[in-house]
N, C-alpha and C positions, 0 to 999 in steps of 0.2 A: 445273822446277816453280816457281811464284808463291811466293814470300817469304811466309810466315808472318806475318809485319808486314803486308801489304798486307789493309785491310776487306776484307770480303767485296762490299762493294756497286758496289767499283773492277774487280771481273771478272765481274760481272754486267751482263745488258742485260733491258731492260722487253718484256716480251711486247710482240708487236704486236699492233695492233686486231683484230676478228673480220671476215672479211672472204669476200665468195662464193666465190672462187678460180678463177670463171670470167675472170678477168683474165691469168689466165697461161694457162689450160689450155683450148683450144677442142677440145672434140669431139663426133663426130655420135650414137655410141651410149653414151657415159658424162657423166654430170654429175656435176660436182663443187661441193664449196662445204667450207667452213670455220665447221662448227658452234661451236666452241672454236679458242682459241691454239693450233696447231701440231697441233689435229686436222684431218686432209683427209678430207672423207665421199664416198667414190667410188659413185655408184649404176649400176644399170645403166639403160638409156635408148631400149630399145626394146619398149616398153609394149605394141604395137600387134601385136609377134610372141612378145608372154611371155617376153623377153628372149634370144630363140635364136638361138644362135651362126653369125652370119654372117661371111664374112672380114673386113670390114669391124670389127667388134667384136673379133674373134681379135688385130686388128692392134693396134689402139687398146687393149686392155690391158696386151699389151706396151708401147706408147709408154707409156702412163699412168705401170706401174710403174717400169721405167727413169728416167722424168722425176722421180718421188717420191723415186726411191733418193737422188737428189743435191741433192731441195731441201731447203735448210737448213730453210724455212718448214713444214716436214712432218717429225714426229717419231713420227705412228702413224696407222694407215689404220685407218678403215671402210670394208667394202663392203657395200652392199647391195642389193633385186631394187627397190627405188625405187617407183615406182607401179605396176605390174607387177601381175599378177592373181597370177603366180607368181615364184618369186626367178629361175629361167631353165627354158625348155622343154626346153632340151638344144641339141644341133646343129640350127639351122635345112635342113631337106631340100632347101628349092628352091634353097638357096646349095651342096648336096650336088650337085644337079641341073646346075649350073651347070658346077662340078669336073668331069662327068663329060660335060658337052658340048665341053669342053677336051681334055677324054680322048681322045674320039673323033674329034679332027680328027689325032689324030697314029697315022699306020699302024703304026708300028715300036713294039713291045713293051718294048726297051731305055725308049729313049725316051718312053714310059707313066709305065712305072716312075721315070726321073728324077725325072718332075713330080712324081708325087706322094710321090718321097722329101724333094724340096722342101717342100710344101706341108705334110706330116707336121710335120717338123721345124719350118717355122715358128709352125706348132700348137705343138707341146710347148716351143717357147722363151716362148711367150703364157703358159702356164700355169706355167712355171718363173719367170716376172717375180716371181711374189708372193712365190715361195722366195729370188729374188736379192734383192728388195729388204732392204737393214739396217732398214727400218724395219717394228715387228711390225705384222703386218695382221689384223683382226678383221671375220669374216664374219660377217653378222648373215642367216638364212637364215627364208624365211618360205615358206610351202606347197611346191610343187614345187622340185627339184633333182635334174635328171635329167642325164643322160649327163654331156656336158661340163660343166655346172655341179658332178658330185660331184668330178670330175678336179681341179677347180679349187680345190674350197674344202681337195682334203688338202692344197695346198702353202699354206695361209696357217697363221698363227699360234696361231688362237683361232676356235673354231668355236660360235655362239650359233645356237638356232632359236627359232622360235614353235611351240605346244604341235601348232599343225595343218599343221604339215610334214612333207615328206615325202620319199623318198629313193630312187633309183633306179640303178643303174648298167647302162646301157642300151644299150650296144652291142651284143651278141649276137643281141637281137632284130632289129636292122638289119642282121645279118650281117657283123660284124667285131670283132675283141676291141680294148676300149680299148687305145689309143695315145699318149696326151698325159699320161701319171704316175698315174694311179688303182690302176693291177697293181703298180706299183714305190712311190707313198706312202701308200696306203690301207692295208694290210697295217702299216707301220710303224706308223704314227698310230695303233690300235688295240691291236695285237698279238697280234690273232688271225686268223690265217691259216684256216681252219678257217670261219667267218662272212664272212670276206671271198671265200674261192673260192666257196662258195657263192651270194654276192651275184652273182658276176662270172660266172658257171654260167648261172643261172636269169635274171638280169634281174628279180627279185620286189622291189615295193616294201618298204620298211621306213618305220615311222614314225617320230615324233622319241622317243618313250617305249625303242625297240629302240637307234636311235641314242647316243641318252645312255644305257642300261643299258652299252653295248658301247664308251662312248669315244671316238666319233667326234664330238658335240658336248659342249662339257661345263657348259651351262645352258641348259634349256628355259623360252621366257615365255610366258605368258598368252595375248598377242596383238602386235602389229605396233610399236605405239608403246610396250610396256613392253620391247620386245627390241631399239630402235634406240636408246632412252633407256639401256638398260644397256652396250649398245656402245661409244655415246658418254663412257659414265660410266668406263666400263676404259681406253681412250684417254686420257679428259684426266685417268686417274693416271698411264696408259704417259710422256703428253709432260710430267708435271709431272716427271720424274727425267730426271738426266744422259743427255742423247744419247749421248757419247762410253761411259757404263757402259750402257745399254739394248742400242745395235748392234752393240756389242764380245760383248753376250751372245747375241745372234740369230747371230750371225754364229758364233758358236762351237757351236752347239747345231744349227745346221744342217751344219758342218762335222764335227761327231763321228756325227752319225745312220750316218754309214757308211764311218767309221775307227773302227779300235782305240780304248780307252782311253787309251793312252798317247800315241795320235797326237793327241788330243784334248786333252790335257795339255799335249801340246808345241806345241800351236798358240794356244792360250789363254796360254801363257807368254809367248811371241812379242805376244802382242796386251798385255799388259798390263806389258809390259818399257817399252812406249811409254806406255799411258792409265792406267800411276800417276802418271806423273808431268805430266798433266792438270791445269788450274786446277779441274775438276772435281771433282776429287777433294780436294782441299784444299777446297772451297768446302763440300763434302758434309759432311766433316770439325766443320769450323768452325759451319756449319746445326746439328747433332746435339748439339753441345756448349751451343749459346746457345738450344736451343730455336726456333730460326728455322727458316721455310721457305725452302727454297734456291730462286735463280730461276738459270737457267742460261744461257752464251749459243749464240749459234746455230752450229751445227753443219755 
């Protein structure tokens, strides 16, 4: 741990400037940029199909959040459905179409099945990114979110809609029961099992008033700009506090959702056996004391 002698302003570093963030990150179905220091605003980027999940998008989420998790320059996500009539359609079908022309060139049943125990999995490791990533991510959800898009937003951190959204879990009607975390985080995140089989039954929309009654987002806005402004607003408090105390907390709360109590305790012991003794934490310390706002460095 830093010496108690030592200012606070000798382990401190200056935010850096606000900057697009398309400088690091090239991709064809997500754009990114940096509305604020150490906020990343992740939109989606296919305007033209209502943002519906083609592989090409499945993949690049994955990269997106894998790349977030380890840049120092990124201390909390936004996602949002970007310009988009809606936040996402659900699974694009003609990239369904495509799957199934793949399908059909292989005669052997075994070998069917491989592929798309492949391709499943690399689905649900897409929509597990937002749960691996340490840094907390905040959906910002405006009219539609259907199938894949509701899978998606139980693994983020922080669920915001617009008052005219709307909600679907939509596999059944296309003949298949979700596969990519919806059955297995949807249920948690609320805690009603009960609302959620019947979601998962029926396929019946729900609006954002059912939504927030039941837990699944937990603030409804107005409209599009009052709900991307308060995303941003929760973010640049998430990145204005200690990295190393923010991810240590993600990371544990996502570790306890399905361990014991005690396992939970003992894995948080383990984490902060190392990030007490953090310049963080003395810096935190010392902020609290003098009335200052602490500026942290990068992570």
């Amino acid at each position: 741990m830093a010496s108690s002698r030592v200012p606070i302003a000798r382990n401190l570093c200056a935010a850096p400037p606000v900057q697009s963030g398309t400088e690091k990150y090239d991709f064809k179905t997500l754009k990114l940029s940096t509305p604020s220091p150490f906020v990343v605003h992740v939109e989606f980027n296919r305007p033209e199909r209502m943002n519906a999940f083609n592989r090409q998008l499945w993949t690049e989420i994955k990269d997106c959040f894998e790349r977030l998790h380890n840049d120092p320059d990124c201390r909390a996500v936004v996602l949002s459905g970007g310009t988009s009539k809606h936040f996402t359609a659900g699974i694009d079908l003609f990239d369904m179409m495509s799957l199934g022309q793949e399908l059909g060139a292989i005669e052997e049943v075994g070998r069917r099945g491989r592929l798309l125990e492949g391709t499943i999995k690399l689905y649900q490791d897409c929509i597990s990114a937002l749960e691996n990533c340490y840094k907390p991510v905040i959906v910002a959800v405006h009219s539609a979110c259907i199938g894949a898009g509701l899978n998606l937003i139980t693994a983020a951190d922080v669920r915001y809609c617009t008052r005219d959204a709307w909600f679907s879990l939509k596999e059944v009607d296309i003949g298949l029961a979700a596969d990519v975390g919806a059955l297995q985080r949807f249920p948690r995140v609320v805690g009603n099992q009960s609302w959620v089989r019947e979601l998962a039954f029926t396929a019946r929309k729900f609006a954002s008033e059912e939504a927030h009654s039941n837990g699944l987002v937990s603030r409804v806005f107005d409209n599009r700009e009052a709900l991307l402004g308060g995303a941003i607003k929760l973010a640049e408090e998430i990145a204005s506090k200690s990295p190393i105390a923010v991810q240590g907390t993600k990371k544990n709360i996502v570790y306890s959702a399905d361990h014991t109590v005690q396992e939970g305790l003992d894995h948080i012991r383990q984490i902060n056996m190392l990030n007490l003794q953090s310049e963080d934490f003395l810096n935190a310390i010392m902020a609290s004391q003098t009335k200052e706002t602490p500026v942290f460095a990068k992570l």
